[in-house]
Residue, then its C-alpha position, 0 to 999 in steps of 0.5 A: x425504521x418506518x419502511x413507508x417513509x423510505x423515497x426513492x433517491x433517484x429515479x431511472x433515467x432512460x438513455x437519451x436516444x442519440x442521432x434522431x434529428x435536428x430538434x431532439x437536441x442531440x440530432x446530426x452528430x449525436x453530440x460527438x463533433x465533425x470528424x476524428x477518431x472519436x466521431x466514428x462509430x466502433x472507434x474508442x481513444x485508444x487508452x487513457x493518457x492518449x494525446x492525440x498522436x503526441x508522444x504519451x506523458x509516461x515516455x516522456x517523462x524521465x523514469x529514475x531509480x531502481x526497485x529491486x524485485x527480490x528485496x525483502x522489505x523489513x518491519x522495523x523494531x528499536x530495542x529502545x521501543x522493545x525495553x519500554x514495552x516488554x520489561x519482563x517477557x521471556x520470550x519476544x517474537x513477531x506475535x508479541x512485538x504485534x500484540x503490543x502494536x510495534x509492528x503492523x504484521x506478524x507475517x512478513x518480516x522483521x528486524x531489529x535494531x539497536x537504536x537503545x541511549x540508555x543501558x539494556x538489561x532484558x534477558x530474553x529469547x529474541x526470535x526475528x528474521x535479522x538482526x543488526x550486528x550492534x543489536x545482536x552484541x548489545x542482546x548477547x551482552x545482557x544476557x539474552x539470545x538472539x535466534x533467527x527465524x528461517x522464514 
């Protein structure tokens, strides 16, 4: 890189002097129109959305639904997922299911389920936040254990 070819993208525009007569092409009103709020000085729109007086789109648009606040949002892992990756670890928590890329983060959350066709035969320790009951049976019955975390 040759520090003497470097241009200038832009150059420093100065600010356009408002209000300074008639030929400076921004004279009289200063580009702000006759009257109304926003013609005044100091006076801003109150907020983004203001509709000149006309009730805001936000109230009147119908609001649907519920969130709950203190629903935990799982990671959710198929065992089917989990027998095609980890055929022989003894072991599988949220560390190993990230390592193998079946979840996004090994800190919130994870549950796993029991979305398997065909037979499973992993005998390992699973370490999860929940389990669904199908999932739990189907783990127990192939000889694992299914523990879970109290995060």
């Amino acid at each position: 890189m040759d520090l003497s070819k470097i241009k200038v993208r832009f150059k420093n525009k100065k600010i356009k002097r408002v209000g300074r007569g008639v030929g400076s092409g921004r004279g009289k009103t200063s580009g702000r129109g006759n009257k109304g709020a926003g013609s005044r000085e100091g006076q801003v729109l109150p907020y983004i959305g203001f509709r000149g007086g006309n009730m805001p789109l936000a109230r009147l648009l119908p609001k649907r639904g519920f969130h709950s606040p203190v629903a935990k949002e799982f990671q959710v892992v198929n065992l089917k997922d989990i027998a095609l990756r980890l055929k022989d670890a003894p072991e599988i928590n949220p560390v190993v299911l990230r390592q193998v890329n079946l979840i996004k983060n090994d800190k919130k959350p994870v549950k796993i389920l029991a979305s398997i066709k065909d037979a499973f035969n992993l005998k390992a320790v699973f370490k999860a936040d929940s389990f669904s009951e199908k999932a739990k049976k189907i783990i127990e019955g192939a000889g694992g254990k299914a523990d879970c975390l109290k995060r």
